[in-house]
C-alpha positions as CSV (number, residue, x, y, z in Angstrom):
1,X,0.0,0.0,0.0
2,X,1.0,3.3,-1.1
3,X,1.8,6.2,1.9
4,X,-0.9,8.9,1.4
5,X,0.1,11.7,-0.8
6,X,0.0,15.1,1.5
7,X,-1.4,18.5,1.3
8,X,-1.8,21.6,3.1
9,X,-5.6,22.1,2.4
10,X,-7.4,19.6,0.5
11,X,-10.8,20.7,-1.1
12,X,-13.3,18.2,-2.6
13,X,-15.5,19.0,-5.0
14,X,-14.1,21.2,-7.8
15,X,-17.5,23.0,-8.6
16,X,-18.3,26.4,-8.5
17,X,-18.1,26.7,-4.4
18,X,-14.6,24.4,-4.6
19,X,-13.3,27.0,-7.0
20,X,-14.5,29.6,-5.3
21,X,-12.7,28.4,-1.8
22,X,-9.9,27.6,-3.1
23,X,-9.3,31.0,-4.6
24,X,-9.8,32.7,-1.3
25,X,-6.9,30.0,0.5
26,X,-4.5,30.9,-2.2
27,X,-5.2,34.4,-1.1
28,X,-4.7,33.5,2.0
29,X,-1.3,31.9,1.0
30,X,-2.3,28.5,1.8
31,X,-1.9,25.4,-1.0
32,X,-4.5,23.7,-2.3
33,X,-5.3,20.5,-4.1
34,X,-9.1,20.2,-5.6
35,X,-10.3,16.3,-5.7
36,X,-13.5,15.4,-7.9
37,X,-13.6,13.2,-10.2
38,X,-15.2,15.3,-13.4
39,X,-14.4,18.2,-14.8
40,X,-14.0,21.3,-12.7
41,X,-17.9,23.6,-12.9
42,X,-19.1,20.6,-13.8
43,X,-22.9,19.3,-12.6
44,X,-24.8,22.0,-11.2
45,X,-22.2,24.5,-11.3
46,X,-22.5,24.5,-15.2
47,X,-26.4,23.9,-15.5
48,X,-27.7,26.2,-13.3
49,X,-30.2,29.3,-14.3
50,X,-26.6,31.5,-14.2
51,X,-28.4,34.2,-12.4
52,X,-26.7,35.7,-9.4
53,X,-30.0,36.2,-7.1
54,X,-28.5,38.0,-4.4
55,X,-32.2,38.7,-3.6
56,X,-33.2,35.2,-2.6
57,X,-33.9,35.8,1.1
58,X,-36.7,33.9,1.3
59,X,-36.4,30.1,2.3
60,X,-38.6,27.9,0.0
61,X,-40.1,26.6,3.4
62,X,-42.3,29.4,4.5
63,X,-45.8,29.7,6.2
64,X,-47.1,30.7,2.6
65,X,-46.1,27.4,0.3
66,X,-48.1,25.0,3.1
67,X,-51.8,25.9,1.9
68,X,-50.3,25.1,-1.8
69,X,-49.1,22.0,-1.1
70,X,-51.8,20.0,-2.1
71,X,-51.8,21.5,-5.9
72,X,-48.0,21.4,-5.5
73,X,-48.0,17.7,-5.1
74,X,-50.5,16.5,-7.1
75,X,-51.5,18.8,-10.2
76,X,-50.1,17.8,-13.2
77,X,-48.9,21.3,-13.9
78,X,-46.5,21.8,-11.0
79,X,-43.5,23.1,-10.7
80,X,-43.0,20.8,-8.2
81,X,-42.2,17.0,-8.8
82,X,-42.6,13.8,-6.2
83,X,-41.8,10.3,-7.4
84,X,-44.1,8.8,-5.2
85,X,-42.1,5.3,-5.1
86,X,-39.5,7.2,-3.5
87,X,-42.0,8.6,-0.8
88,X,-40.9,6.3,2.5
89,X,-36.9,7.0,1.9
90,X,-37.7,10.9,1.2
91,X,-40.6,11.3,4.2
92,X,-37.7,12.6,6.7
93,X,-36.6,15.2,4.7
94,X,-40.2,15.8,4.1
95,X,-41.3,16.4,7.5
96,X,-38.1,18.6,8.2
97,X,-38.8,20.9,5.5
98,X,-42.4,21.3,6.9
99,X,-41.0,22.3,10.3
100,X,-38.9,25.0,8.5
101,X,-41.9,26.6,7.4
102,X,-43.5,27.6,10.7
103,X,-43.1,31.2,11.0
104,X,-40.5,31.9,13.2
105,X,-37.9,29.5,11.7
106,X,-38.7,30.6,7.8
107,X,-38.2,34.7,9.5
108,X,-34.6,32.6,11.6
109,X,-33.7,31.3,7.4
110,X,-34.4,34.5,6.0
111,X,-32.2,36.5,8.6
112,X,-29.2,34.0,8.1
113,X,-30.0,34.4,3.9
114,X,-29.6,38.1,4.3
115,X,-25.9,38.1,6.0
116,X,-25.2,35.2,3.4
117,X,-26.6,37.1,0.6
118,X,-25.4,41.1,1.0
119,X,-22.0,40.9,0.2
120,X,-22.8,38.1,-3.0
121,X,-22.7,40.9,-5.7
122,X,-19.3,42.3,-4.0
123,X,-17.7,39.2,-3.8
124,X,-18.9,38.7,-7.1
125,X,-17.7,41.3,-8.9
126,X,-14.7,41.1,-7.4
127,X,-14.0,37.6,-7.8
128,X,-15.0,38.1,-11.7
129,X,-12.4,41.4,-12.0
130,X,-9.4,38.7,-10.9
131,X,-10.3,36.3,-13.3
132,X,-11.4,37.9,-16.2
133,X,-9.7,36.7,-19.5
134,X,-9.8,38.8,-22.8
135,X,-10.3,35.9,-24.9
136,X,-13.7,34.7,-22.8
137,X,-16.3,36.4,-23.5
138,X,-18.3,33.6,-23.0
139,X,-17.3,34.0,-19.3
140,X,-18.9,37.7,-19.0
141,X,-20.7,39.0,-16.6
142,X,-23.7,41.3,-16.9
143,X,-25.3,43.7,-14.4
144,X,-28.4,44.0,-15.9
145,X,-30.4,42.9,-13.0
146,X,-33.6,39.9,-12.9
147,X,-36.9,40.3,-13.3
148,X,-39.8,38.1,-11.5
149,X,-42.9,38.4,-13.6
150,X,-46.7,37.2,-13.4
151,X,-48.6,36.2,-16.4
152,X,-51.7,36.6,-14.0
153,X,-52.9,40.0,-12.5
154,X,-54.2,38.4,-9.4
155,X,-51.1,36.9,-8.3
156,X,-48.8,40.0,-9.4
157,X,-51.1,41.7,-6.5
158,X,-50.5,39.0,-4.1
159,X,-47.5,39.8,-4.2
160,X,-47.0,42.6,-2.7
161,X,-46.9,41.0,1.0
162,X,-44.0,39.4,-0.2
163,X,-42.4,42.7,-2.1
164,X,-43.2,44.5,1.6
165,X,-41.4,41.5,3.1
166,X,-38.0,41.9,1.1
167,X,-38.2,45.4,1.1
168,X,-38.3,45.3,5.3
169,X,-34.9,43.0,4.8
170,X,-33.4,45.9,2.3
171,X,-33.1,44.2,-0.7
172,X,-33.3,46.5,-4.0
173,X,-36.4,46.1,-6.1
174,X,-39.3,47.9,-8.0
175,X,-43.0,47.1,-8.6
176,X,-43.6,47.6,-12.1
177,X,-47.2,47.5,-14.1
178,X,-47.4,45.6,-17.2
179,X,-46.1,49.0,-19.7
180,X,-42.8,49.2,-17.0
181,X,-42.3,45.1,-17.7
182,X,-42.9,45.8,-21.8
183,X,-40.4,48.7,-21.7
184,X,-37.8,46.5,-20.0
185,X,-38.6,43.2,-22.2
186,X,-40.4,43.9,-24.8
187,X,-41.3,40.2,-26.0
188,X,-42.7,40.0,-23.2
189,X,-45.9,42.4,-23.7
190,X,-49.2,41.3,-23.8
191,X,-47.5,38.0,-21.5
192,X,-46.5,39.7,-18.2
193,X,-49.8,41.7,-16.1
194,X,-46.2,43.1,-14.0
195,X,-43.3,42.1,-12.5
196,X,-41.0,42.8,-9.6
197,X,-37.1,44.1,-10.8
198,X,-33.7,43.2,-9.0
199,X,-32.0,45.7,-10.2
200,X,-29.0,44.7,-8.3
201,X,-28.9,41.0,-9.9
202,X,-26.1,39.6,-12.8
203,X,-26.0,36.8,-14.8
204,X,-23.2,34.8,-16.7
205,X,-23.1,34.6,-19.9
206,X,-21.8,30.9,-20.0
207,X,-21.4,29.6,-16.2
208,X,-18.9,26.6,-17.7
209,X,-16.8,29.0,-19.7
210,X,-16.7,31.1,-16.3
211,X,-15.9,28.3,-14.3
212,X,-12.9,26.6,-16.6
213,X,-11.2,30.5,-16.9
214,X,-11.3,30.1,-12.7
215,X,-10.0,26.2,-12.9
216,X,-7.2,27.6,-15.3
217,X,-6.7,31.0,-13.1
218,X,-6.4,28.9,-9.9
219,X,-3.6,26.4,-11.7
220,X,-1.7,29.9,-12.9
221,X,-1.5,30.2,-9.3
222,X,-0.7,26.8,-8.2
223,X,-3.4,25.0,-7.0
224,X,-3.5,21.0,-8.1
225,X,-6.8,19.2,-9.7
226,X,-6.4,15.3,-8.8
227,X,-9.3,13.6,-10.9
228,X,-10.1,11.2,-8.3
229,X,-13.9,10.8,-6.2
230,X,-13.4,11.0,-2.8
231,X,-15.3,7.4,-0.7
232,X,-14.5,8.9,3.1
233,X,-12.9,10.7,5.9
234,X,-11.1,9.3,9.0
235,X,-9.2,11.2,11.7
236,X,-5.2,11.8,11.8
237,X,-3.0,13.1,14.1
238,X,-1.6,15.4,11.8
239,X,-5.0,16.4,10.1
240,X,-7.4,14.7,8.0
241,X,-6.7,11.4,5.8
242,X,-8.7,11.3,2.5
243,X,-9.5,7.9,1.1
244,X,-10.0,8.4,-3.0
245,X,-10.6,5.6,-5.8
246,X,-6.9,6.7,-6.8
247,X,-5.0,6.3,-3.5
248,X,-5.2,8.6,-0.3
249,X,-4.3,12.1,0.9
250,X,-3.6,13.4,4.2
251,X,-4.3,17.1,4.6
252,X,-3.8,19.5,7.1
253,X,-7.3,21.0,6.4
254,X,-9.9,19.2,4.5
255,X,-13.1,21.4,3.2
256,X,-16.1,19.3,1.8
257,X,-17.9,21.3,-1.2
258,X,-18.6,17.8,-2.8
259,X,-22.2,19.4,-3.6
260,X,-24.9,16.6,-3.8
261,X,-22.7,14.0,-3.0
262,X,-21.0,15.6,0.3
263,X,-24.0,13.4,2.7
264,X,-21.7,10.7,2.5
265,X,-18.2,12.3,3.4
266,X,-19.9,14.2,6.0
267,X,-21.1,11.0,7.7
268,X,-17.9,9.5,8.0
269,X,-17.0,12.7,9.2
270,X,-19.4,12.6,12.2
271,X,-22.3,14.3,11.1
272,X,-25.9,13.1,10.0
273,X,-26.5,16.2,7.8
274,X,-30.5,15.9,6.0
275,X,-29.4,16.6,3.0
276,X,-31.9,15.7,-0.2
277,X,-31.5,16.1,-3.9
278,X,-33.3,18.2,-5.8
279,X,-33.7,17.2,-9.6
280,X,-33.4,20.0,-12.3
281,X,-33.9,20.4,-15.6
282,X,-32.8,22.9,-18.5
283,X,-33.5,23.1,-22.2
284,X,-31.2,25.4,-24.3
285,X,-32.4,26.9,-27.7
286,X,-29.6,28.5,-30.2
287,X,-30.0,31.5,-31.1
288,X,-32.8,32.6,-29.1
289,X,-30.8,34.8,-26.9
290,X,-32.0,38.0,-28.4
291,X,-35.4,37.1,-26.7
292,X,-34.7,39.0,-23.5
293,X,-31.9,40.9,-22.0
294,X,-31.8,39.6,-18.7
295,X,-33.1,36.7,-16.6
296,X,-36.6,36.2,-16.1
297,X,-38.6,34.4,-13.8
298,X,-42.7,33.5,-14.5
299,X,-43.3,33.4,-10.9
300,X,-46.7,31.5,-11.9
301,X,-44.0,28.1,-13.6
302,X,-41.4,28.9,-10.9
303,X,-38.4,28.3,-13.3
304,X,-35.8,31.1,-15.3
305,X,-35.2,31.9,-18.9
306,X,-31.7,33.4,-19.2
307,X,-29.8,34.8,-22.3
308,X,-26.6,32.5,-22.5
309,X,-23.7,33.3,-25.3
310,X,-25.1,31.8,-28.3
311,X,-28.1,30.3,-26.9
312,X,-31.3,31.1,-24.2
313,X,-31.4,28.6,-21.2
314,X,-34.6,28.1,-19.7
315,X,-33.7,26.2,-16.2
316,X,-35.8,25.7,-13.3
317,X,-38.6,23.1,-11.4
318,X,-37.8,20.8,-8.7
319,X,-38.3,17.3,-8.5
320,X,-37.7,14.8,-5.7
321,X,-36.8,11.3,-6.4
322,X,-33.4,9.0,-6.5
323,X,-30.1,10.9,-8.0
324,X,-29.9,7.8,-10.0
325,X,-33.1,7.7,-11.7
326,X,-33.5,8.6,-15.5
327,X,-34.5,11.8,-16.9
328,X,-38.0,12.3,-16.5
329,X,-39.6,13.7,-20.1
330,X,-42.2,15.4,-18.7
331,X,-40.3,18.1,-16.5
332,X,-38.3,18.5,-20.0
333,X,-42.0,19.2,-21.6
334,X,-43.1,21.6,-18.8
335,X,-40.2,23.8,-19.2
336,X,-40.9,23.7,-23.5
337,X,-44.6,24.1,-23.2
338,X,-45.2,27.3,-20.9
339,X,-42.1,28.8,-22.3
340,X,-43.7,28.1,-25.8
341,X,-46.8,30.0,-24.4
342,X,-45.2,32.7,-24.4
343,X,-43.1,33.5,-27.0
344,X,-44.2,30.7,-29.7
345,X,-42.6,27.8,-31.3
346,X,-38.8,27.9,-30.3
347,X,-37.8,24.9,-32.5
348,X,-35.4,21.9,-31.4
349,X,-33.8,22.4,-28.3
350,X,-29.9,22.4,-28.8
351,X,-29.2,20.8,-25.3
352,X,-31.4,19.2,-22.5
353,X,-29.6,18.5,-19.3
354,X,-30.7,17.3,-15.9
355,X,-28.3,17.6,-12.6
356,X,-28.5,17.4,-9.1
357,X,-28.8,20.3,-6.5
358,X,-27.9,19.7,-2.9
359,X,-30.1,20.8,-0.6
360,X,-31.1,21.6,3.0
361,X,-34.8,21.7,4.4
362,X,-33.9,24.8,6.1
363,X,-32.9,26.7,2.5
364,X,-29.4,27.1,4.7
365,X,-26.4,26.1,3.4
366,X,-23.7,24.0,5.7
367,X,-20.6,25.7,6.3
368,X,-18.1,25.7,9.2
369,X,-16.9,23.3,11.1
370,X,-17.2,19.2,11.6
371,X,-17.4,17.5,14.1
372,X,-14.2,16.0,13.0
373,X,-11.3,18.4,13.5
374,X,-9.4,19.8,10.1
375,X,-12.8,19.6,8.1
376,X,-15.1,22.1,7.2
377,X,-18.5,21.8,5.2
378,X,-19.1,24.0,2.4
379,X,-22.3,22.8,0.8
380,X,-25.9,22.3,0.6
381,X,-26.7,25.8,-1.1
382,X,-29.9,24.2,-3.0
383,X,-30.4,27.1,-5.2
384,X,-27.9,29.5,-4.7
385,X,-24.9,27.9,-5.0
386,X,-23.9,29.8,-7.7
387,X,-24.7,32.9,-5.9
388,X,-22.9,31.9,-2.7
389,X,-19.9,30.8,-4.0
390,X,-17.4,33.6,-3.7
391,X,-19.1,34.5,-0.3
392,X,-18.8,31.1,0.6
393,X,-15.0,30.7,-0.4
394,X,-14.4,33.9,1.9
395,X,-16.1,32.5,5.0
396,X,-14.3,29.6,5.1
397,X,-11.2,30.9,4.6
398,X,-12.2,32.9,7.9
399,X,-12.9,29.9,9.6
400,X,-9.7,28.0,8.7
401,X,-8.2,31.4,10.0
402,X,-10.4,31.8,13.0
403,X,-11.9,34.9,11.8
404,X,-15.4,33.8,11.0
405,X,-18.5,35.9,12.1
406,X,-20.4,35.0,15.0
407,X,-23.8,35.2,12.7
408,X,-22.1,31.7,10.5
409,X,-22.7,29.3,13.6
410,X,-26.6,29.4,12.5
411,X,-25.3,27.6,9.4
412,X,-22.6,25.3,11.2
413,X,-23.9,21.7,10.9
414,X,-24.5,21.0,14.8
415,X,-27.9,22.7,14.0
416,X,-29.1,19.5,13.4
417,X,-27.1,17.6,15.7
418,X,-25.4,14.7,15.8
C-alpha cells in the first residue's frame, strides 16, 4: 500500500463553491489541491439558471407554500415534482422541510440568507475582476439585474406581501405595471400583467466557460486538480486522511464542497446532515438569446429563462426522487410548453440537461466546522450555490483562519445535531 500523498488544504468537489474556496486560500497563501472526479464547474455549477439572485432571502419553506401543497404535489402542472415510489426513503426530509416553514424558523432562514446574501454581488464582482480573460467572452458578466414576472394580475397583487417583506430586509427592487415590464422586455408584452425588478442582480453569460477560466486561473496560481472521487474521511494526528478511488491524501485541512454528494463524506466525518437532492432540468435553444436581456422568472412556472452566449437557457422546477433515476420527459415538456406559451414555437432544443442540487430543508447552506477536526463543510446551497460561492469561499477561509463571524454558527452543521 502506497503512503498517502499530502497537502496543506485539500478541497473536494471542484464545482463552483470548490473553486471559489480555493481561490480565497491561495489568497490566504495556503496550498490547495481540488479532488472530484469530473471536470472542474461541472454538474450543477454549469447547468444552473446562471443568475446571481442575491435577492433570494426567502427560504422555499415558508408559512405561505403550506396551503399550496396540495396542488404542489398533485396537479399535473406543477412546478414541483414527487416520485411517489420514493416517498418512504424521502418522508424525513419531508417532515423537516415542513417544520422550517412555521413562522419563526422561515423569518430565523431569511435572517441567516440576508448576511449570506449582502456581500454576493461584492464578492462577485470582485471575484470576476481577478479572473477575467480577454479571450472569454463567454465568461462575461452582466449587471443588468432579474426580473420576476406574473402572467396573472391576481397573483402580481398578491405579491406585494411578499415585495413588503424583502423590502423590510433591504433588498433593492421595484413594482412595475405591465407597460414598465414591456419597456424592459419587450417580447414579453401582452404576457406579463407586471413584474417585480432586482436591479441589483447579474448573470453569466456561460457559467462553464466562467468556471474553466477560474479552474485555469487557480492552476496559474498553483493550485492542483487530482481527478479522483473522494469514498470517506477518517481522523489523523496530523489532520485529516482522504481515502479516494486513486490512492489517499492526508491534509492539514480538509473542506467538503462535494455538492450533492457531500451526505456521505460528512457522515464518515461525524455528522448526519439531511441533506436531499433536488432534480433540475434545462433546455437550451440557439440562437434565441436576443429574446430577452436579462433573466426572467414567470413566478406562476417557478423556473428562469436566461440569455446564454449563443443560446437562451430556460432552467428551473424541482423534482424529488433518486439521483440515479432517468430523466423524466415530462419536466423537459413543462419547461418547453409554458415557455412556448409565451413566445411561440422555439424549434429543437440544442441541449437538454438534468443535474443534481444539494439541498437543506432549512434553505441554509452548511458551512463551518465538523465534528471531525481539520474539516469544514461548504455545501448544501440548494439554489444559490452559484450565488454563494465567492461568499462562501471567503467564509471559510475565515474559519480556517479563525476569523469567521459570530452570525455563521446558525449555518454550522450541529444545528441538526449529531
Amino acid at each position: 500500500m502506497h503512503p498517502p500523498q499530502q497537502a496543506d488544504v485539500a478541497i473536494i468537489g471542484a464545482g463552483i463553491v470548490g473553486l471559489a474556496t480555493a481561490w480565497a486560500l491561495l489568497d490566504q497563501g495556503r496550498e490547495v489541491v481540488l479532488i472530484d472526479p469530473g471536470s472542474p464547474g461541472g454538474e450543477a455549477s454549469s447547468g444552473n439558471a446562471a443568475t446571481l439572485a442575491n435577492y433570494a432571502v426567502e427560504p422555499l419553506a415558508r408559512p405561505s407554500l403550506l396551503p399550496s401543497l396540495p396542488s404542489l404535489l398533485f396537479s399535473p402542472d406543477s412546478p414541483f415534482h414527487l416520485r411517489w415510489r420514493h416517498l418512504l426513503r424521502l418522508t424525513p426530509w419531508l417532515l423537516r422541510f415542513v417544520g422550517a416553514a412555521r413562522r419563526s424558523q422561515a423569518e430565523h432562514a431569511s435572517r441567516v440568507l440576508c448576511h449570506l446574501l449582502a456581500p454576493s454581488r461584492h464578492d462577485w464582482l470582485a471575484l470576476h475582476a481577478s479572473i477575467q480573460s480577454d479571450d472569454s467572452v463567454a465568461a462575461a458578466m452582466h449587471q443588468r439585474g432579474a426580473l420576476y414576472f406574473f402572467r396573472q394580475s391576481r397573483n402580481w397583487k398578491a405579491a406585494r406581501s411578499d415585495f413588503e417583506q424583502r423590502q423590510r430586509l433591504g433588498v433593492a427592487q421595484a413594482y412595475l405595471d405591465a407597460q414598465e415590464v414591456a419597456s424592459l422586455e419587450p417580447a414579453l408584452e401582452g404576457v406579463a400583467k407586471g413584474a417585480i425588478l432586482f436591479p441589483d442582480a447579474c448573470h453569466l453569460g456561460d457559467p462553464s466557460q466562467l468556471a474553466a477560466c477560474l479552474a485555469r486561473k487557480l492552476e496559474r496560481r498553483g493550485a492542483t486538480f487530482i481527478p479522483a472521487r473522494a469514498a470517506s474521511l477518517k481522523r489523523h494526528a496530523r489532520g485529516a486522511c482522504i481515502h479516494t478511488d486513486a490512492g489517499s491524501w492526508l491534509a492539514e485541512q480538509v473542506v467538503v464542497a462535494a455538492g450533492a454528494w457531500s451526505q456521505p463524506l460528512a457522515r464518515s466525518a461525524g455528522n448526519r446532515i439531511p441533506l436531499e437532492v433536488e432534480r433540475g432540468y434545462h433546455l437550451e435553444f440557439s440562437g434565441a438569446e436576443a429574446l430577452l436581456r436579462r433573466p426572467c422568472c414567470p413566478a406562476e412556472n417557478a423556473f428562469y429563462m436566461t440569455p446564454l452566449a449563443g443560446r437562451l437557457r430556460i432552467a428551473g422546477t424541482v423534482e424529488l426522487g433518486h439521483p440515479a433515476d432517468p430523466a423524466n420527459p415530462a419536466r423537459l415538456a413543462y419547461l418547453r410548453r409554458h415557455a412556448e406559451a409565451m413566445f411561440g414555437p422555439l424549434g429543437p432544443a440544442s441541449h437538454e440537461w438534468l443535474g443534481l442540487r444539494p439541498s437543506l430543508p432549512d434553505s441554509l447552506p452548511v458551512i463551518g466546522p465538523a465534528a471531525m477536526p481539520n474539516v469544514t463543510y461548504a455545501f448544501g446551497h440548494g439554489h444559490l450555490g452559484l450565488t454563494l460561492a465567492p461568499t462562501t469561499g471567503r467564509l471559510v477561509a475565515a474559519s480556517l483562519a479563525g476569523k469567521a463571524p459570530d452570525w455563521l454558527r446558525h449555518c454550522h452543521a450541529s444545528r441538526f445535531g449529531r
